[in-house]
N, C-alpha and C positions, 0 to 999 in steps of 0.2 A: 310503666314502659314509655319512653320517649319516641314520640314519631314528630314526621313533616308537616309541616301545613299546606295546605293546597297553594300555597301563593308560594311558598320554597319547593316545592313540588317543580311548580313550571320555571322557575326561576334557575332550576339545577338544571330542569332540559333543555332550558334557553341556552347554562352554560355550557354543556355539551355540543349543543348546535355548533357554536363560537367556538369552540375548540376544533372541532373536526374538521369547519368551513375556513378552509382557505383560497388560495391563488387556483390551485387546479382545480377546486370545484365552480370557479368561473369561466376559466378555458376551457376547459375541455367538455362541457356539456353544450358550449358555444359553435365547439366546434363541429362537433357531432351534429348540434340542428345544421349548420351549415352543412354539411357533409351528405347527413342523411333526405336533407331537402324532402320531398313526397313523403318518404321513409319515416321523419323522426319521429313518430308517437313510436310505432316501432321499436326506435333505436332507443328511445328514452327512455323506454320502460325494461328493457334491459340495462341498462346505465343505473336503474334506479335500484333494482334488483341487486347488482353487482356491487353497488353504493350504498346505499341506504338501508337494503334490506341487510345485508351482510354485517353492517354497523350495529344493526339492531339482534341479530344473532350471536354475533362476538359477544356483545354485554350478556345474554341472556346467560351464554356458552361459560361469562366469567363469574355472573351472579348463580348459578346453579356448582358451580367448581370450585367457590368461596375466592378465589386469586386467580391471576394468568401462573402463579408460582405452582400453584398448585397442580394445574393443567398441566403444565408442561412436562413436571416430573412425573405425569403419568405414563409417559415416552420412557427416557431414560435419564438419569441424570445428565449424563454430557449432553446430550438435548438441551435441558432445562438452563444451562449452565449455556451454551451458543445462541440457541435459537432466538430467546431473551434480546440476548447482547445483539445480534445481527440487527434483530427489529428496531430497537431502542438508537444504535448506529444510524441504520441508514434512515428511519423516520424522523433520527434528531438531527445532531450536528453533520451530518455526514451527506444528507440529502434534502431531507423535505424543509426542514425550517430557512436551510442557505436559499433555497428555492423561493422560500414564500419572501426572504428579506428580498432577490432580486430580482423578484415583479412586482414588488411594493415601490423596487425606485423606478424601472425600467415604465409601469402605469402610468404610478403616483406621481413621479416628480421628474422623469425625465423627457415630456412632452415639453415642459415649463423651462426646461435650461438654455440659455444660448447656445450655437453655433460649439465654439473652442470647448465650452463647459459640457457640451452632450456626446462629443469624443472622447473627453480624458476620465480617465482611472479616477481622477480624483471624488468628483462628483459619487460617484459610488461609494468611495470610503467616507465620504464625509457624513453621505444618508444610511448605510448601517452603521456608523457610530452611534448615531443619534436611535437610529430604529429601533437598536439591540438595548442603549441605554432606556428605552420605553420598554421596550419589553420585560425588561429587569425589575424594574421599577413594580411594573402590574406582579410578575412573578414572584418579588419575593416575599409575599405575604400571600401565601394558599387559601390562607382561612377566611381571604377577603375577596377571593376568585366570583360567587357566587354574587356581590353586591356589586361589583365591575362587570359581570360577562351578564349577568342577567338586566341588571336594569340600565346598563351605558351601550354596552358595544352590540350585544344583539339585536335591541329594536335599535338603533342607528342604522346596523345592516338591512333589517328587514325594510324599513323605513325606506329607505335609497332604492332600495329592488323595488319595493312595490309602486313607488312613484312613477321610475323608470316603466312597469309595465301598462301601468294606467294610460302614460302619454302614448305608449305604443297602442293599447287599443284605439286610440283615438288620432290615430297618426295613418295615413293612406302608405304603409309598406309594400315592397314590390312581393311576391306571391312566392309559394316555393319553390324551387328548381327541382331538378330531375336527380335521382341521389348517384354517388360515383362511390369506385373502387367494390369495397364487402358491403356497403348498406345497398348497393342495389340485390342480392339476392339473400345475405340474411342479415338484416338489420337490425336483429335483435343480439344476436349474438355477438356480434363486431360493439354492438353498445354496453355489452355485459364487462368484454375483455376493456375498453374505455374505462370501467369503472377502475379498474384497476388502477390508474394513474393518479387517481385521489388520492389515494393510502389509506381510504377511512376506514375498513376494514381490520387491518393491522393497527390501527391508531386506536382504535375503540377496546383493541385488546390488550393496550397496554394502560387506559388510563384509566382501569378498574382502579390503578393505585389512589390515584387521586378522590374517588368516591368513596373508599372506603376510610380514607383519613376525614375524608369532611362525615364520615358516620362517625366517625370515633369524635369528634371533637363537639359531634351534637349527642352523642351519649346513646346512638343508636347500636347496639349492639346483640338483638336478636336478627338470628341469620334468615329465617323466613322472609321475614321484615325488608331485611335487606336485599333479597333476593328481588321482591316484588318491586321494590322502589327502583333498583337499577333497571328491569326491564319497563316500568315508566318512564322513566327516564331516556331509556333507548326511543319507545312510541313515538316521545315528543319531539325528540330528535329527528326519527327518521321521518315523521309526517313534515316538518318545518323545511329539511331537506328535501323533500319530495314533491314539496309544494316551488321552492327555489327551480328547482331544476326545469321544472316543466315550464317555468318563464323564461329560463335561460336559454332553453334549446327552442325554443319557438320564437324568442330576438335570433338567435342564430341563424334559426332555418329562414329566416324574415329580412334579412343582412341583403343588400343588393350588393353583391360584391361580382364582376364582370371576370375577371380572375380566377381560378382556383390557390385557396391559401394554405399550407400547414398551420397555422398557427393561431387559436381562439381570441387571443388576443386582438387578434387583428380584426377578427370577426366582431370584438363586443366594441373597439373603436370605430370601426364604419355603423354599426348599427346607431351607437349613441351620439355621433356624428349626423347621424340622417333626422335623431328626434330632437336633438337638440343644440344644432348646429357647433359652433366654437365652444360652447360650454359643456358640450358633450364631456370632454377631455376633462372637467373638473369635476363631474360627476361617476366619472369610470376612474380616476385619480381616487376620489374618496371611496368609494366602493372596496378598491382591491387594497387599498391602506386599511382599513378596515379589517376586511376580509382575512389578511396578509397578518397581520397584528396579531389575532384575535388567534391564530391558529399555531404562531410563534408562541404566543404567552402558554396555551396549552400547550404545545407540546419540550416548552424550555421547563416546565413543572413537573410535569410528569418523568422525564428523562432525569432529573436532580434530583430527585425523589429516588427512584430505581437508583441512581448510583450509589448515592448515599445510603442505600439499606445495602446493598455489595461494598462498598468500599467506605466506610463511615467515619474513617479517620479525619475526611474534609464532609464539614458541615453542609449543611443544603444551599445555604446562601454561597458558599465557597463553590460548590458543582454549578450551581445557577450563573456564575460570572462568569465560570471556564467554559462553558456550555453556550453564553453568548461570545463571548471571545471568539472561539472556534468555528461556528457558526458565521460570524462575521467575515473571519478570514476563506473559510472556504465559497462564500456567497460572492466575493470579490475576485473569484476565479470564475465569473461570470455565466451566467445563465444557461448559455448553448453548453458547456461541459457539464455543469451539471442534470440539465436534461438528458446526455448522454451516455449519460451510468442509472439513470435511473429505472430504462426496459429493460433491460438484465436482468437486475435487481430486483427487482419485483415480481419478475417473470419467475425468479428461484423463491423466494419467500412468500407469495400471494398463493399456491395452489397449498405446499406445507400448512398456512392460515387457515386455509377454507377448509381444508379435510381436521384442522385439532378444533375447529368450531363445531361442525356435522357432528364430532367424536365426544365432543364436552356435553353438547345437548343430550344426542342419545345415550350418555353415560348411565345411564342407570335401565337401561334397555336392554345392555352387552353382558353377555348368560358368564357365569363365573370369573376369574381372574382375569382382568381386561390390559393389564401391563403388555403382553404380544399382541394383545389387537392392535392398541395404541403404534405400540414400537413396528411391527410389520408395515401397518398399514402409510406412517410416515415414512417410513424408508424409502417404499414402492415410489411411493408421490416425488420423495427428495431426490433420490438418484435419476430417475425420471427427469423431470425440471431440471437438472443439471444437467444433463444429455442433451436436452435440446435448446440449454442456454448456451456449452459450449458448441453446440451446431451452429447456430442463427445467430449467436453475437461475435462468438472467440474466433472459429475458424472461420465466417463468412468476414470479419472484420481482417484477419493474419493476411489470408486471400489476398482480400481489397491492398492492402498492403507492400505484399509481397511483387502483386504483379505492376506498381508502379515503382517498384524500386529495384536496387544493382543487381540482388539475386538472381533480377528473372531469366539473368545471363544462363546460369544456372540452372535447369527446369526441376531439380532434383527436389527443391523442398515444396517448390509449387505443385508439383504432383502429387508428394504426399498427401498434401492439404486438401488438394482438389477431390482425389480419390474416398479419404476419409469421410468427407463434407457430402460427397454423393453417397456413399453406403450409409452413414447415418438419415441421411433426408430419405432416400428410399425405405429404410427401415422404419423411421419416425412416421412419414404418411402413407403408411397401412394400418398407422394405430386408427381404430375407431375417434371418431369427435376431435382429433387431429389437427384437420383444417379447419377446425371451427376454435382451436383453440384450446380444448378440454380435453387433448390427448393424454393428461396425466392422470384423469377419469377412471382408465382400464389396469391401471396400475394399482391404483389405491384399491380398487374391487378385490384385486388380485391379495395383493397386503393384507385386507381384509380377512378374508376366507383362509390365509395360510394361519395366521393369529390364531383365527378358530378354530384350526385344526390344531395347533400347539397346544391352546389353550384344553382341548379336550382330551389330546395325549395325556399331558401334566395333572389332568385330573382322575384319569382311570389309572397312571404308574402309581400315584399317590393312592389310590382305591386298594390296588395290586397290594403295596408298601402292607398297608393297615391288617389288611386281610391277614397278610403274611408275619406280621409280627401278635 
């Protein structure tokens, strides 16, 4: 029987790291220490929980399920057949990788530009050409993923962080401030739902594909085996991660910025500015290129991969070009729009994740025919999550809309809206765990328990049946 060596071992968790670690696992745990000031151990250990730990569930949830293919037909087919496609969408070309190309130049290279060149469109198309052609290059050889992410791009990363923290212990920073907005009374909570803007969660659940091709091409093929090594692999991951974050959010909470800012970014450039003056910027440059890279190349593989087993007419190398192509052009519709599809988004497919991970784990817990647990229990979650996405994004955005525009001459649709957008908000926060974010919580419970009761009907009719014949 063929297994790992200790040294491929850590080498696959180092790849993993580098896969999952991108652009927003720099921001926004940045911004968070910023934010939570006093607060952040707090905040972080929620953020890490919502990140890291989730990361490390997902894999266990995919390695005990044998696929995410498998998991998900335990819903429904037309499930397995969406759900899939939405994640693979909006985690690849459609969101998170446009993302990570347009803070790779926005970090990377565009502190460096002239004047004329840091206005125009151009500069941006010139460095995802070049980004995406890197990207390509790392991804179109899988099998070679493991000697690239483990021994080039991860300790590079780790390397740059840990320097970076060293000169901050040794550096007189200003103290922390006093935390604002949700971190001053649940801190922990406010850094869980943060987690969510990483994707790693969701990301960890789709690149089971990519581990089990690098089993197959090492002749690993017993599923115990397999089972144990991906949830090492997750450890390594989510310690390397956990360890990252806790330096990140402590330069953040550490930032002397006079201001209040939205944006981590800004936070990790004053901070690296403070320790290492003008070179700051070339060190937070390399970092997020890095970072940025590392998190493209996975997730431009794993999405070419999935497609290619759904649509296999076009080769993998063939999805891998149209996958940067795509990516390219949507990144070049710049950063602010892309950020602004991404709370939605994730707000509808992150609670759906968490409750088919909880479901994958305890799978072998859930007493007879577990198809209506499954199906019930996403439902509750998904229509849920829809309900208060078009609350808080569709109608509080139509709103915003409406009342700067001709209509408002008209008060007939703004009423509508307004009325609607109050009976849902009234109704949404009287759910339990609501304003804390986990109002989809009381739903899934509910999903739960109607499953079990289906499932217990269909087993005394069937009782009934047998008797009777």
């Amino acid at each position: 029987m063929n297994t790992l060596t200790k040294k491929e071992i850590m080498f696959i968790g180092f790849m993993l790291f580098s896969m999952l670690f991108g652009a927003g696992n720099l921001i926004f745990p940045a911004y968070l220490g910023q934010a939570a000031g006093d607060n952040v151990w707090q905040a972080v250990i929620g953020f890490i929980i919502s990140d890291a730990g989730l990361a490390i569930l997902a894999f266990i949830a995919i390695a005990k399920s044998g696929s995410f293919d498998t998991l998900v037909k335990r819903v429904h087919p037309i499930f397995a057949l969406l759900f899939p496609m939405a994640i693979y969408l909006s985690i690849g070309p459609g969101l998170a990788i446009p993302r990570a190309g347009s803070l790779a130049y926005e970090m990377g290279v565009k502190p460096f530009l002239s004047q004329p060149m840091h206005s125009s469109p151009i500069g941006l198309l010139i460095y995802t050409i070049i980004f995406f052609s890197i990207v390509f290059w790392f991804a179109k050889s899988p099998s070679k993923l493991i000697d690239r992410f483990g021994k080039i791009l991860t300790p590079s990363l780790l390397i740059l962080i840990i320097i970076v923290f060293i000169k901050a212990l040794f550096t007189d920073l200003s103290s922390f401030k006093d935390p604002i907005q949700l971190y001053i009374k649940s801190p922990t909570s406010k850094g869980f739902l943060d987690g969510y803007q990483t994707m790693d969660a969701i990301a960890a659940l789709i690149y089971g594909i990519v581990f089990i091709n690098i089993f197959k091409s090492k002749n690993i093929n017993d599923s115990k085996l397999q089972v144990n090594y991906l949830a090492i692999f997750g450890v390594i991951c989510g310690l390397l991660l956990t360890f990252v974050y806790l330096i990140i959010a402590y330069l953040g909470a550490s930032a002397s910025i006079p201001e209040q800012v939205d944006n981590g970014a800004i936070v990790l450039s004053t901070v690296l500015e403070q320790l290492f003056g003008n070179s700051g910027t070339i060190v937070l440059g390399l970092i997020f290129t890095l970072a940025c890279l590392s998190v493209c190349i996975g997730l431009i593989t794993s999405c070419a991969q999935y497609f290619n087993s759904i649509f296999p007419k076009l080769s993998y190398i063939k999805w891998a070009i149209l996958l940067c192509l795509i990516s390219g052009f949507v990144a070049n519709l710049g950063l602010s729009q892309i950020l602004k599809v991404s709370i939605p988004v994730l707000g509808l497919l992150y609670p759906m994740a968490i409750t088919l991970i909880i479901l994958g784990i305890a799978h072998d817990k859930l007493p007879f025919n577990k198809k209506p647990v499954y199906f019930t229990t996403i439902c509750f979650v998904g229509i849920y999550s829809l309900i208060e996405i078009i609350n808080t994004s569709i109608l509080n955005g139509a709103l915003s809309n409406l009342l700067s525009s001709p209509l408002m001459e008209s008060k007939y649709f703004v009423d509508i809206i307004i009325n609607v957008n109050k009976t849902l908000t009234t109704i949404l926060s009287n759910i339990p765990f609501q304003r804390n974010g986990f109002g989809w919580f009381l739903p899934g419970i509910i999903g739960f328990l109607i499953g079990n009761i289906v499932q217990n009907f269909s087993k005394e009719e069937k009782s009934i049946i047998k008797k009777i014949a």
